[in-house]
PDBQT receptor file of N, H, CA, C and O in Angstrom, charges set to zero:
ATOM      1  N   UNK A   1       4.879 -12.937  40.490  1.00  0.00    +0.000 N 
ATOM      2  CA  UNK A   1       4.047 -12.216  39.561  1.00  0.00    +0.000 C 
ATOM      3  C   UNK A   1       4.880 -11.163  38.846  1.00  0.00    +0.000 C 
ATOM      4  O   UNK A   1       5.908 -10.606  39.231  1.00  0.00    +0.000 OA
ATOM      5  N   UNK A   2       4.310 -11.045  37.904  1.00  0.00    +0.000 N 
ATOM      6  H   UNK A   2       3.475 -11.497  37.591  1.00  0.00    +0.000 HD
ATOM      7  CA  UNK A   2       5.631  -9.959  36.775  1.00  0.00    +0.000 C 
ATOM      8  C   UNK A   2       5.029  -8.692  37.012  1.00  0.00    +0.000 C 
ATOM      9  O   UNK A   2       3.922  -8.494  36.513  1.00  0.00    +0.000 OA
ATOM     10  N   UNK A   3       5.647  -7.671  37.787  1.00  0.00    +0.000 N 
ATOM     11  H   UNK A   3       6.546  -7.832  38.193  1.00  0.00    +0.000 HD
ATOM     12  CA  UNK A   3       5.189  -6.101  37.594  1.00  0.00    +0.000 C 
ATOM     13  C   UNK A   3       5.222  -5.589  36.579  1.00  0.00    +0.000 C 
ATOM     14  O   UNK A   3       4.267  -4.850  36.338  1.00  0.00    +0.000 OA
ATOM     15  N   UNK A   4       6.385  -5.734  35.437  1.00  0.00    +0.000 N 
ATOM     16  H   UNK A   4       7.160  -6.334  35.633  1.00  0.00    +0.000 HD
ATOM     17  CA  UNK A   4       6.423  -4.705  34.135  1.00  0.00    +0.000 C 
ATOM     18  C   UNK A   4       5.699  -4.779  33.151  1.00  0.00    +0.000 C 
ATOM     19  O   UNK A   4       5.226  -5.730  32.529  1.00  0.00    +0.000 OA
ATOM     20  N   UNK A   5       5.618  -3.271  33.008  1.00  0.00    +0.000 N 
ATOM     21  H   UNK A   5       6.002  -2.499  33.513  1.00  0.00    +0.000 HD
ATOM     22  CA  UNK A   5       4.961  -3.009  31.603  1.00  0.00    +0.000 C 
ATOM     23  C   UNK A   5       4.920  -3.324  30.503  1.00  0.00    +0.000 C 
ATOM     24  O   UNK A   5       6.022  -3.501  29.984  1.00  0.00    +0.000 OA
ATOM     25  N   UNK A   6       4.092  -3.473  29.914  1.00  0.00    +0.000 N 
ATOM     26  H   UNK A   6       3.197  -3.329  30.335  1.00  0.00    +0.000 HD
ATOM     27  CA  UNK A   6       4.349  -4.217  28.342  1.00  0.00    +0.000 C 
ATOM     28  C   UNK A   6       5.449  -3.180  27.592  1.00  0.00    +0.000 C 
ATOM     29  O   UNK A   6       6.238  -3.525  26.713  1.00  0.00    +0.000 OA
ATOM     30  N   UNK A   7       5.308  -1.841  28.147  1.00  0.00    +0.000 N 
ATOM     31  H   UNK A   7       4.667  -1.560  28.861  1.00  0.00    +0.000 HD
ATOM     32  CA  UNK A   7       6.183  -1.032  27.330  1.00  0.00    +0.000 C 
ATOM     33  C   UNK A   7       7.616  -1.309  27.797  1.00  0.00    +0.000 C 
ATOM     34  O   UNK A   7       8.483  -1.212  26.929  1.00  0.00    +0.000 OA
ATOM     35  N   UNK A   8       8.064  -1.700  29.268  1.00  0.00    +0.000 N 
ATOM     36  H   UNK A   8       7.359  -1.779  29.973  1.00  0.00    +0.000 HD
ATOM     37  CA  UNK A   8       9.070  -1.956  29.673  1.00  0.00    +0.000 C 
ATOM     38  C   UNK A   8       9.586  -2.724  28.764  1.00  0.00    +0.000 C 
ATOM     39  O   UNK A   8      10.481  -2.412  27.979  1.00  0.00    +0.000 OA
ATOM     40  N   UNK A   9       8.936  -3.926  28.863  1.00  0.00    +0.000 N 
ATOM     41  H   UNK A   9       8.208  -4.180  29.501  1.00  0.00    +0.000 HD
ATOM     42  CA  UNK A   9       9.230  -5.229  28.026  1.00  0.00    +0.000 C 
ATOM     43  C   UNK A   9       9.468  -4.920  26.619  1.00  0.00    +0.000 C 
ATOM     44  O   UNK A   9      10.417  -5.547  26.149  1.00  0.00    +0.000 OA
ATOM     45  N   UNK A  10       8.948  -4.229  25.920  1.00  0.00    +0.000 N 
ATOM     46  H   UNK A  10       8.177  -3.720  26.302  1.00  0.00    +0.000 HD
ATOM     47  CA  UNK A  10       9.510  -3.709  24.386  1.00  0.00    +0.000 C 
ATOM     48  C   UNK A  10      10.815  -2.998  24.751  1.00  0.00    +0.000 C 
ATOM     49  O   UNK A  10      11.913  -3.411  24.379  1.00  0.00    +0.000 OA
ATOM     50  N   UNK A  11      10.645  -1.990  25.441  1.00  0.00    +0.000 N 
ATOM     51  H   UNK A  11       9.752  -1.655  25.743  1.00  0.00    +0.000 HD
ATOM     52  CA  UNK A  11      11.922  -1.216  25.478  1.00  0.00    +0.000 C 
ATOM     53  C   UNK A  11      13.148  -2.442  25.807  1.00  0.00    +0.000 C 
ATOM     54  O   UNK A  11      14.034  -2.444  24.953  1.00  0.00    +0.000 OA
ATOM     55  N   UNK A  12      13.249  -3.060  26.473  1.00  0.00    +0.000 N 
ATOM     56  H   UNK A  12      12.529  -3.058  27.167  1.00  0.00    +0.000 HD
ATOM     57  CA  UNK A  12      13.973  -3.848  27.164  1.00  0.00    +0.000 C 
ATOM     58  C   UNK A  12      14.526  -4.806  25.925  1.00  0.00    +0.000 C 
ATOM     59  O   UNK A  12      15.713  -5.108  25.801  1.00  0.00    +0.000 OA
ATOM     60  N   UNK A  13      13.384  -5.266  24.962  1.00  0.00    +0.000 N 
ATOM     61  H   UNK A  13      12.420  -5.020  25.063  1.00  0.00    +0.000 HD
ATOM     62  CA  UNK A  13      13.549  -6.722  24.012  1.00  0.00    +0.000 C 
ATOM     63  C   UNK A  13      14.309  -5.439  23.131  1.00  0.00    +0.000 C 
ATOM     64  O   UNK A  13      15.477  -5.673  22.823  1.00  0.00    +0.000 OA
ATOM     65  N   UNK A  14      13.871  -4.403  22.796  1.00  0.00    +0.000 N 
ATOM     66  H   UNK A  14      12.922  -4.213  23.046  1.00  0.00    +0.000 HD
ATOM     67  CA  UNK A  14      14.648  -3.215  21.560  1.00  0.00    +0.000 C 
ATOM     68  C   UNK A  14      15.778  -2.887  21.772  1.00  0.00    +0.000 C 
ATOM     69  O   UNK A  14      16.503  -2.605  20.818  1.00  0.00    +0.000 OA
ATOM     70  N   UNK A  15      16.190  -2.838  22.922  1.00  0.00    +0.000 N 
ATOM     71  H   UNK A  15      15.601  -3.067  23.696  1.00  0.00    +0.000 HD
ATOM     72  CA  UNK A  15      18.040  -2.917  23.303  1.00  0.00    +0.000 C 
ATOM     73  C   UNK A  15      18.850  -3.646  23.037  1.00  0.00    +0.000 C 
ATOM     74  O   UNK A  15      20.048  -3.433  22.855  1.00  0.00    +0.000 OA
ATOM     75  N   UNK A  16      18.032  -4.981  22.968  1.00  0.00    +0.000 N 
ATOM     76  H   UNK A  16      17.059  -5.154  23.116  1.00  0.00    +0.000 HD
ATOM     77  CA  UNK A  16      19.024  -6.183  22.588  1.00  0.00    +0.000 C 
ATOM     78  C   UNK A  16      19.790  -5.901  20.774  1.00  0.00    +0.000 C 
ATOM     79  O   UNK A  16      19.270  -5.354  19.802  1.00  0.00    +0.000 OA
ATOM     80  N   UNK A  17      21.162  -6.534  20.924  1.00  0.00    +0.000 N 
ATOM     81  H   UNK A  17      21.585  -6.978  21.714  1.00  0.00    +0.000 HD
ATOM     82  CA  UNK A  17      21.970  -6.340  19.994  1.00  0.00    +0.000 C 
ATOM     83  C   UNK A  17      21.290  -6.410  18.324  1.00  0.00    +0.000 C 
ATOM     84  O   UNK A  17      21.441  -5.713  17.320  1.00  0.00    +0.000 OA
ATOM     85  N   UNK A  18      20.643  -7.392  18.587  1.00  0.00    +0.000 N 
ATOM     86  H   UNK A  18      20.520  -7.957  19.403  1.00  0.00    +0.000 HD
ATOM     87  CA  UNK A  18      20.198  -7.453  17.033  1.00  0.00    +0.000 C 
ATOM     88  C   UNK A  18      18.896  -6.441  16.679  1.00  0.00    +0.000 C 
ATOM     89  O   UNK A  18      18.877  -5.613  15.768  1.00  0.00    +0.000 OA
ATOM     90  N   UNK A  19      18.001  -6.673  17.472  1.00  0.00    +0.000 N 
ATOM     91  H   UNK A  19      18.017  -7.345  18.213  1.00  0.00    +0.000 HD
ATOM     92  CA  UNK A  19      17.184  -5.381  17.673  1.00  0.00    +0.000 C 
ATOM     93  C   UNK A  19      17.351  -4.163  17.225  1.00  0.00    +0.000 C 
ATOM     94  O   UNK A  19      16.860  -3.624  16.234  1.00  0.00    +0.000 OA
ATOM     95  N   UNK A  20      18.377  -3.595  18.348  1.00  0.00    +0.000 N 
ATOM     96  H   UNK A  20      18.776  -4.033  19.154  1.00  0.00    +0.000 HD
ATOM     97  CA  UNK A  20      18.887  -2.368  18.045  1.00  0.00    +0.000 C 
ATOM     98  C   UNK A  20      18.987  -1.853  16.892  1.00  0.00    +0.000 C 
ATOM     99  O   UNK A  20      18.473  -0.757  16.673  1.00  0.00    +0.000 OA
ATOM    100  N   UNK A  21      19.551  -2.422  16.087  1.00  0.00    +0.000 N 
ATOM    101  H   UNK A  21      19.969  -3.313  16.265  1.00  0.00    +0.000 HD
ATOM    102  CA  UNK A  21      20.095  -2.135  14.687  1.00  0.00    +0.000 C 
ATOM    103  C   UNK A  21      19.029  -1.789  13.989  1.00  0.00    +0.000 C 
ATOM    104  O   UNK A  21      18.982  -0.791  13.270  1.00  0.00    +0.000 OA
ATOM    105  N   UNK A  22      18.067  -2.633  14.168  1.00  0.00    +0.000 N 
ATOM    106  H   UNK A  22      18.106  -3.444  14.752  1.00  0.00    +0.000 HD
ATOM    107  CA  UNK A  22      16.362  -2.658  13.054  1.00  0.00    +0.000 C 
ATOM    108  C   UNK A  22      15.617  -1.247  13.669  1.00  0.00    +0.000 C 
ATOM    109  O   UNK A  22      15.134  -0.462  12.852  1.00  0.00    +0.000 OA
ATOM    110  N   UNK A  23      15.559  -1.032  14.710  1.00  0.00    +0.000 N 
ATOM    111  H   UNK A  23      15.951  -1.669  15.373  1.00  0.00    +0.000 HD
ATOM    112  CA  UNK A  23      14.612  -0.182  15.461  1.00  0.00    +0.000 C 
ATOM    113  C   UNK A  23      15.829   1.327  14.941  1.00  0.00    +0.000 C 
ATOM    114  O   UNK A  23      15.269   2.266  14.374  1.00  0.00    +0.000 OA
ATOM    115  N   UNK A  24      16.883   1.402  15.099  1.00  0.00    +0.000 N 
ATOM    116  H   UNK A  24      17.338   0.640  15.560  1.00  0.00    +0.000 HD
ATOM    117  CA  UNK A  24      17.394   2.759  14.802  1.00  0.00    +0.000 C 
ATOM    118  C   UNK A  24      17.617   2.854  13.408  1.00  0.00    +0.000 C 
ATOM    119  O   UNK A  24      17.876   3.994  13.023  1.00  0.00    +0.000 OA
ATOM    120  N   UNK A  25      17.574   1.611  12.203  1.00  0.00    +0.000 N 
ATOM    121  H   UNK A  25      17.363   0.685  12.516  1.00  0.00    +0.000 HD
ATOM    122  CA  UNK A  25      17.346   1.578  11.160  1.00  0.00    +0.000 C 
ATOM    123  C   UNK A  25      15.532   2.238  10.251  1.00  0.00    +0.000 C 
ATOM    124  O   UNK A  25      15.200   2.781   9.197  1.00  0.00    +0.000 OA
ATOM    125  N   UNK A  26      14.960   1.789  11.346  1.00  0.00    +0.000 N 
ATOM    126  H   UNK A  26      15.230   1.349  12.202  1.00  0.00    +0.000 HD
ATOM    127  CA  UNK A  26      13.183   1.789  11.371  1.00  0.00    +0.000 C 
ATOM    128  C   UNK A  26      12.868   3.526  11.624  1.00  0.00    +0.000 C 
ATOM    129  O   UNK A  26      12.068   4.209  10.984  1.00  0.00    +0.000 OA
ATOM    130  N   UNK A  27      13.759   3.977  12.757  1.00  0.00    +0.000 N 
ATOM    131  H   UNK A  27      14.408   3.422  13.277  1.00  0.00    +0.000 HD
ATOM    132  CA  UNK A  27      13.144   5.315  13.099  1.00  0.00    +0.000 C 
ATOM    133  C   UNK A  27      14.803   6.222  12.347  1.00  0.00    +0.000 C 
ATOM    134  O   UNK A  27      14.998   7.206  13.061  1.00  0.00    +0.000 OA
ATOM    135  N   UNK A  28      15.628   6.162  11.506  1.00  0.00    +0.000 N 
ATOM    136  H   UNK A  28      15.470   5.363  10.926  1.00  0.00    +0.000 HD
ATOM    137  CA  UNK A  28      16.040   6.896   9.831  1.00  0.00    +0.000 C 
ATOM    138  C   UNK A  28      15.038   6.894   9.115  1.00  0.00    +0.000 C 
ATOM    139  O   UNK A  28      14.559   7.914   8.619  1.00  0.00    +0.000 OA
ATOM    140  N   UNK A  29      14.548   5.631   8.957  1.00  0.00    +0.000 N 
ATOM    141  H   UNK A  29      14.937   4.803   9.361  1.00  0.00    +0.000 HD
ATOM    142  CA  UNK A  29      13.539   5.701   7.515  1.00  0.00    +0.000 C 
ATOM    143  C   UNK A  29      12.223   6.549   7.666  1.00  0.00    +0.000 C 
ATOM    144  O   UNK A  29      11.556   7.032   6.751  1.00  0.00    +0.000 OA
ATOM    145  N   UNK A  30      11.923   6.651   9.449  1.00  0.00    +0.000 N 
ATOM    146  H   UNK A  30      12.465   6.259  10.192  1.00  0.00    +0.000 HD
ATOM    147  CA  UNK A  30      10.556   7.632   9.665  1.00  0.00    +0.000 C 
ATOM    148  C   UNK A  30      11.172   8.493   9.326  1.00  0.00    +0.000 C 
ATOM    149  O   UNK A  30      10.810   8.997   8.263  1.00  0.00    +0.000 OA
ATOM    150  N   UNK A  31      12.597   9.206  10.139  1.00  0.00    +0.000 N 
ATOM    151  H   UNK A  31      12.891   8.796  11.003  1.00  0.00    +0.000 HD
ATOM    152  CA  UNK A  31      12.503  10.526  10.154  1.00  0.00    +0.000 C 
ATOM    153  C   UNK A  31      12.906  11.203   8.375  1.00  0.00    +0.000 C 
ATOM    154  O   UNK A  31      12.701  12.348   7.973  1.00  0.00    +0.000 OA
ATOM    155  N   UNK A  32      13.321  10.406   7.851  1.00  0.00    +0.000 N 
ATOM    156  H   UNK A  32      13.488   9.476   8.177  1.00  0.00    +0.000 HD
ATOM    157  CA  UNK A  32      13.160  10.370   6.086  1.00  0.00    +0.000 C 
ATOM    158  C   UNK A  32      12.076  10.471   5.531  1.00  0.00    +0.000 C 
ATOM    159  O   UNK A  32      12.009  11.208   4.547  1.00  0.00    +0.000 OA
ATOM    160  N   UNK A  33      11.096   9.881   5.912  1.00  0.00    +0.000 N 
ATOM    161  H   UNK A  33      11.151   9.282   6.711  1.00  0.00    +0.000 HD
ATOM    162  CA  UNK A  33       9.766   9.942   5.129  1.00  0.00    +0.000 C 
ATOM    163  C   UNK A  33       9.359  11.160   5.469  1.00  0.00    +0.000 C 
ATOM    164  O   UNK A  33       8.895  11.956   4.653  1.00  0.00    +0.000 OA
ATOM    165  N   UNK A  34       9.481  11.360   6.513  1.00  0.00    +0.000 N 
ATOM    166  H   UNK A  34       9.858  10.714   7.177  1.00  0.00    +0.000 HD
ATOM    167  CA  UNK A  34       8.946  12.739   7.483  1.00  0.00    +0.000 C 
ATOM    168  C   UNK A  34       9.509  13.972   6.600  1.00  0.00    +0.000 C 
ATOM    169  O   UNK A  34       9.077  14.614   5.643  1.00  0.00    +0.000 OA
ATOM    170  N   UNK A  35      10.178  13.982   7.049  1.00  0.00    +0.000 N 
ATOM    171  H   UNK A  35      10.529  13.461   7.827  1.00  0.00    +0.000 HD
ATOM    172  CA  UNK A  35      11.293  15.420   5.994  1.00  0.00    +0.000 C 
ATOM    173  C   UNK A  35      11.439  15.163   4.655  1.00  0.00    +0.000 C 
ATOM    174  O   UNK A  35      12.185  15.878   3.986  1.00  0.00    +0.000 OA
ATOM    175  N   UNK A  36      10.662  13.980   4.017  1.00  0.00    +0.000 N 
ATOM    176  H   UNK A  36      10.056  13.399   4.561  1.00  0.00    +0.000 HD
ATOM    177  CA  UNK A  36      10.352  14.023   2.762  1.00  0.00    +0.000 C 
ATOM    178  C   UNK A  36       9.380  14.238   2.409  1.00  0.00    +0.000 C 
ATOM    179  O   UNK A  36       9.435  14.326   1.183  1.00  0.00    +0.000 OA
ATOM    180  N   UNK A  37       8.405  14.398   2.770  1.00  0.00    +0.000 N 
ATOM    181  H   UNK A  37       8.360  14.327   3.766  1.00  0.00    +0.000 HD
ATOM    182  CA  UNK A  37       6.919  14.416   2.986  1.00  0.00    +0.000 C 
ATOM    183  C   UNK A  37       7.008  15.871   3.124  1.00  0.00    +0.000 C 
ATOM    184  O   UNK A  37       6.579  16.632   2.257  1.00  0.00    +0.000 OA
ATOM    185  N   UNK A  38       7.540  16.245   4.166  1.00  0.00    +0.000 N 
ATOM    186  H   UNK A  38       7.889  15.627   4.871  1.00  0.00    +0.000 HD
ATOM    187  CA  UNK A  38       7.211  17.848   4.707  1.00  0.00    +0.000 C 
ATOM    188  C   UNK A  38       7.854  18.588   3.052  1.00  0.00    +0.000 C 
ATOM    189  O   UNK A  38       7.158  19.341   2.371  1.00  0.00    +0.000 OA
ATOM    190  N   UNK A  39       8.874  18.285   2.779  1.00  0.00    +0.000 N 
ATOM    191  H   UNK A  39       9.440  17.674   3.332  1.00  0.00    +0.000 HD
ATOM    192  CA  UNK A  39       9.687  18.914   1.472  1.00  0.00    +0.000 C 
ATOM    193  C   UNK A  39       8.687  18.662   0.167  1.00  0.00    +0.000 C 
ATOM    194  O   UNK A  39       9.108  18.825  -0.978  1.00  0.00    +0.000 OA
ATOM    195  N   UNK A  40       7.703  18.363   0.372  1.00  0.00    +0.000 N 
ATOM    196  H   UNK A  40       7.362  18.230   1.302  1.00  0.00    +0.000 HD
ATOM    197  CA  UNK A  40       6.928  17.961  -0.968  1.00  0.00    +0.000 C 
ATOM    198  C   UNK A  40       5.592  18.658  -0.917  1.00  0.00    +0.000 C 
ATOM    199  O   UNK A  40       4.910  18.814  -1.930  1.00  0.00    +0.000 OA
ATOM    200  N   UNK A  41       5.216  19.089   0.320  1.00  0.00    +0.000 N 
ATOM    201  H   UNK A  41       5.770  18.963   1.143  1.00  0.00    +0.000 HD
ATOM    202  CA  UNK A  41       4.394  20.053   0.703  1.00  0.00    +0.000 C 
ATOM    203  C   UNK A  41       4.406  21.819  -0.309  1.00  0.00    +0.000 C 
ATOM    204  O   UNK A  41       5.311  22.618  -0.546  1.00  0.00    +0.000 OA
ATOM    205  N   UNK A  42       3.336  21.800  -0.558  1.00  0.00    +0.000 N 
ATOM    206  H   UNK A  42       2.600  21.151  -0.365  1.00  0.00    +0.000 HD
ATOM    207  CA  UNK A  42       3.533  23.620  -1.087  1.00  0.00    +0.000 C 
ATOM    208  C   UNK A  42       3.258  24.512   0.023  1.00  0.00    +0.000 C 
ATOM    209  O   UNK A  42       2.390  24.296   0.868  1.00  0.00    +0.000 OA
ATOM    210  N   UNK A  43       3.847  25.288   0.001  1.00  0.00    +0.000 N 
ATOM    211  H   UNK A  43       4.552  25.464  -0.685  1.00  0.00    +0.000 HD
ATOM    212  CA  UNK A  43       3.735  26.808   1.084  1.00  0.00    +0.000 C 
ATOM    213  C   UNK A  43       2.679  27.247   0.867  1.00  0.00    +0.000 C 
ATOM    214  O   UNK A  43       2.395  27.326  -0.328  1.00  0.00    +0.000 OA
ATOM    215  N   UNK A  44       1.874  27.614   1.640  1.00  0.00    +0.000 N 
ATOM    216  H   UNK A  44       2.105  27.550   2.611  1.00  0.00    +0.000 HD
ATOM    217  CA  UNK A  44       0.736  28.635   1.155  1.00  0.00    +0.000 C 
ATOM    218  C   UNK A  44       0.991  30.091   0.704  1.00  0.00    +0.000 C 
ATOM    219  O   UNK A  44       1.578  30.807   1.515  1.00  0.00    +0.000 OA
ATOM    220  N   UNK A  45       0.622  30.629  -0.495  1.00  0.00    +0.000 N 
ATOM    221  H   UNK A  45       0.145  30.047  -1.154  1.00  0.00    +0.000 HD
ATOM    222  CA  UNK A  45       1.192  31.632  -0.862  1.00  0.00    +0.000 C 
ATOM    223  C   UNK A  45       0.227  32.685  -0.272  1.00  0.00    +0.000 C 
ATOM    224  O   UNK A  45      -0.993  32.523  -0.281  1.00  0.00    +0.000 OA
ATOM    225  N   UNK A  46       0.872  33.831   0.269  1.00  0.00    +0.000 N 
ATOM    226  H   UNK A  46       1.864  33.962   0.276  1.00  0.00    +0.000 HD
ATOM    227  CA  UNK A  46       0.462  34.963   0.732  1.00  0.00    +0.000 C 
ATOM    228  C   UNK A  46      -0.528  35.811  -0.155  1.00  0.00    +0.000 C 
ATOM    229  O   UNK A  46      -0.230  35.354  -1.259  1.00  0.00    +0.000 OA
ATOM    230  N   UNK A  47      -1.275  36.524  -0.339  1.00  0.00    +0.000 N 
ATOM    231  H   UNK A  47      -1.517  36.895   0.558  1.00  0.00    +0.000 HD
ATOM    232  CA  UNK A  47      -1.890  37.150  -1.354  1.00  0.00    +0.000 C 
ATOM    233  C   UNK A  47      -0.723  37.826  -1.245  1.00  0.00    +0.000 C 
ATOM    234  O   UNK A  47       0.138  37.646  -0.384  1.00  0.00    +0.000 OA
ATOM    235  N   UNK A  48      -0.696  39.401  -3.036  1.00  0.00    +0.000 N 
ATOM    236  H   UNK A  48      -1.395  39.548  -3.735  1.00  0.00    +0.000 HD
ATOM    237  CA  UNK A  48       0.214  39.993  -2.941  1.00  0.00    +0.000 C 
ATOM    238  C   UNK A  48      -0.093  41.255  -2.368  1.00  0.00    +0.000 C 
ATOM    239  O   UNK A  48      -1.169  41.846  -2.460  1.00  0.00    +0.000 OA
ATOM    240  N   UNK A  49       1.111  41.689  -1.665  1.00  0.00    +0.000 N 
ATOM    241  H   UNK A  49       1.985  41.209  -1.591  1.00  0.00    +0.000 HD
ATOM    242  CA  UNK A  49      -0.226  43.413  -1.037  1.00  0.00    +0.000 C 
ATOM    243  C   UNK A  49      -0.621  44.300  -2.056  1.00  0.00    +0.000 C 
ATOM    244  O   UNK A  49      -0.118  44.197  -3.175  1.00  0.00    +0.000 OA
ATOM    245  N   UNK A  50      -1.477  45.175  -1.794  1.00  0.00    +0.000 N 
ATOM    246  H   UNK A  50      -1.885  45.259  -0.885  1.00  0.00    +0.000 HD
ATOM    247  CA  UNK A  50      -2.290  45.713  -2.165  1.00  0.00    +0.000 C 
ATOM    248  C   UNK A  50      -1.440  46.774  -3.050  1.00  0.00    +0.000 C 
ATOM    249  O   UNK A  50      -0.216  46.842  -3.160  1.00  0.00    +0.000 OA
ATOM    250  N   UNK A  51      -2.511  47.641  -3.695  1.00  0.00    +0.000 N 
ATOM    251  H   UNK A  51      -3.506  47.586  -3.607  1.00  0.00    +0.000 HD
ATOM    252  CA  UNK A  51      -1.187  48.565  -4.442  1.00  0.00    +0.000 C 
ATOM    253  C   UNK A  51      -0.968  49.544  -3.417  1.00  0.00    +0.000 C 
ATOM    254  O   UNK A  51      -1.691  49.588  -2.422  1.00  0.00    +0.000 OA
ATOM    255  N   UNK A  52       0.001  50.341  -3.607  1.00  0.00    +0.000 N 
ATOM    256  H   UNK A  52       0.589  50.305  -4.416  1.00  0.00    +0.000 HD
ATOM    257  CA  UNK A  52       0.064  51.677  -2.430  1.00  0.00    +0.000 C 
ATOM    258  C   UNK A  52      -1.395  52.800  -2.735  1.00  0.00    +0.000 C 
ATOM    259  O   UNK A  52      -1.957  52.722  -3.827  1.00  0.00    +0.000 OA
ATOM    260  N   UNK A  53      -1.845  53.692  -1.786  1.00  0.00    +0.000 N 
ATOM    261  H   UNK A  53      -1.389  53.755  -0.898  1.00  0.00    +0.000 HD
ATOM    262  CA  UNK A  53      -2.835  54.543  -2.074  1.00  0.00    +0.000 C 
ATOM    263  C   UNK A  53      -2.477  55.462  -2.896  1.00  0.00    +0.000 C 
ATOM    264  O   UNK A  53      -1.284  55.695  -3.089  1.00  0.00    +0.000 OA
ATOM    265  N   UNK A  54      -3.537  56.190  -3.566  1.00  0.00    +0.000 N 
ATOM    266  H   UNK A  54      -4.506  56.001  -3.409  1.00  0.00    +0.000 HD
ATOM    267  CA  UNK A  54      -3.070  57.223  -4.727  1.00  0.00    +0.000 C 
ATOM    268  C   UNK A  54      -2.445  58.397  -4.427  1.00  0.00    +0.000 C 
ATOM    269  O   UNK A  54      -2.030  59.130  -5.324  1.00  0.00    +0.000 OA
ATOM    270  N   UNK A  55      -2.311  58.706  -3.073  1.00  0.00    +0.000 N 
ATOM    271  H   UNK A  55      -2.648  58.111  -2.344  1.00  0.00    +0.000 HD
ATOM    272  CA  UNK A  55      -1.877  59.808  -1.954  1.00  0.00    +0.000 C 
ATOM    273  C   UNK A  55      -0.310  60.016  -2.286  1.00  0.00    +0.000 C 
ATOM    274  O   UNK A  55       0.334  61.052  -2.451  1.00  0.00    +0.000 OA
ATOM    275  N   UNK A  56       0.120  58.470  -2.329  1.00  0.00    +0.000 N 
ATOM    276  H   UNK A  56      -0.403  57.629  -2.195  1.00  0.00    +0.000 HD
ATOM    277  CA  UNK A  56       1.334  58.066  -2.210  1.00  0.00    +0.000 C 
ATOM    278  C   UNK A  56       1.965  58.519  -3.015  1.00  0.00    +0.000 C 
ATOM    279  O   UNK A  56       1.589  58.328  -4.172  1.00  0.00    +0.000 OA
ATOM    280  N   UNK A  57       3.311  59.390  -2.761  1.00  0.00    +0.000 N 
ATOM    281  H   UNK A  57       3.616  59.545  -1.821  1.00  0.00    +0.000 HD
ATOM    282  CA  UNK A  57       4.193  60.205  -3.714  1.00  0.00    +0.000 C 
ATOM    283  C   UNK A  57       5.118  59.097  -4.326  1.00  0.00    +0.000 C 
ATOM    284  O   UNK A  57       5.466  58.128  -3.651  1.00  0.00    +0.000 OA
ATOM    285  N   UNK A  58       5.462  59.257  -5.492  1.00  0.00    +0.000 N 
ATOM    286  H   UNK A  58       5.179  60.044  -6.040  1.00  0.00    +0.000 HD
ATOM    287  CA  UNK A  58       6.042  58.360  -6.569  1.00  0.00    +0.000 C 
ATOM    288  C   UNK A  58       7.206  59.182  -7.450  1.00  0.00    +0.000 C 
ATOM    289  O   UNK A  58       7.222  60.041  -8.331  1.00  0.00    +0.000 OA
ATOM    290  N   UNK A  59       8.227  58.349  -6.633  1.00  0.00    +0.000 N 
ATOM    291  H   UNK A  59       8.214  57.651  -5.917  1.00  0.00    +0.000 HD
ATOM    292  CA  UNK A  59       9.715  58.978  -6.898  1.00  0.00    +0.000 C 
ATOM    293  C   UNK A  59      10.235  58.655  -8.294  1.00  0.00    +0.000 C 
ATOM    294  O   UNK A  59      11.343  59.058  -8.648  1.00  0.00    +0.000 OA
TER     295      UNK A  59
């Protein structure tokens, strides 16, 4: 009877030589989309602060 995991079994078939190549080819192109994606994002802009109080001496 076969104990391993189906995940074993991927990990195991993804090592193989030709594999390899596609799967570390596959997870560049995520981490590309990823950090391209994030770079295309806008910042949320801060409001601007407030003015200073009228108290406030002005050099």
């Amino acid at each position: 009877m076969d104990n391993e995991s189906s995940l074993q079994k991927l990990l195991r078939w993804a090592k193989t030589p030709p594999q390899v190549y596609v799967v570390y080819l596959v997870a560049l192109i995520l981490v590309w989309l990823v950090s391209f994606y994030a770079g295309t994002l806008n910042p949320k802009r801060s409001q601007s602060p407030a003015p200073p109080p009228v108290s406030a001496p002005r050099n």
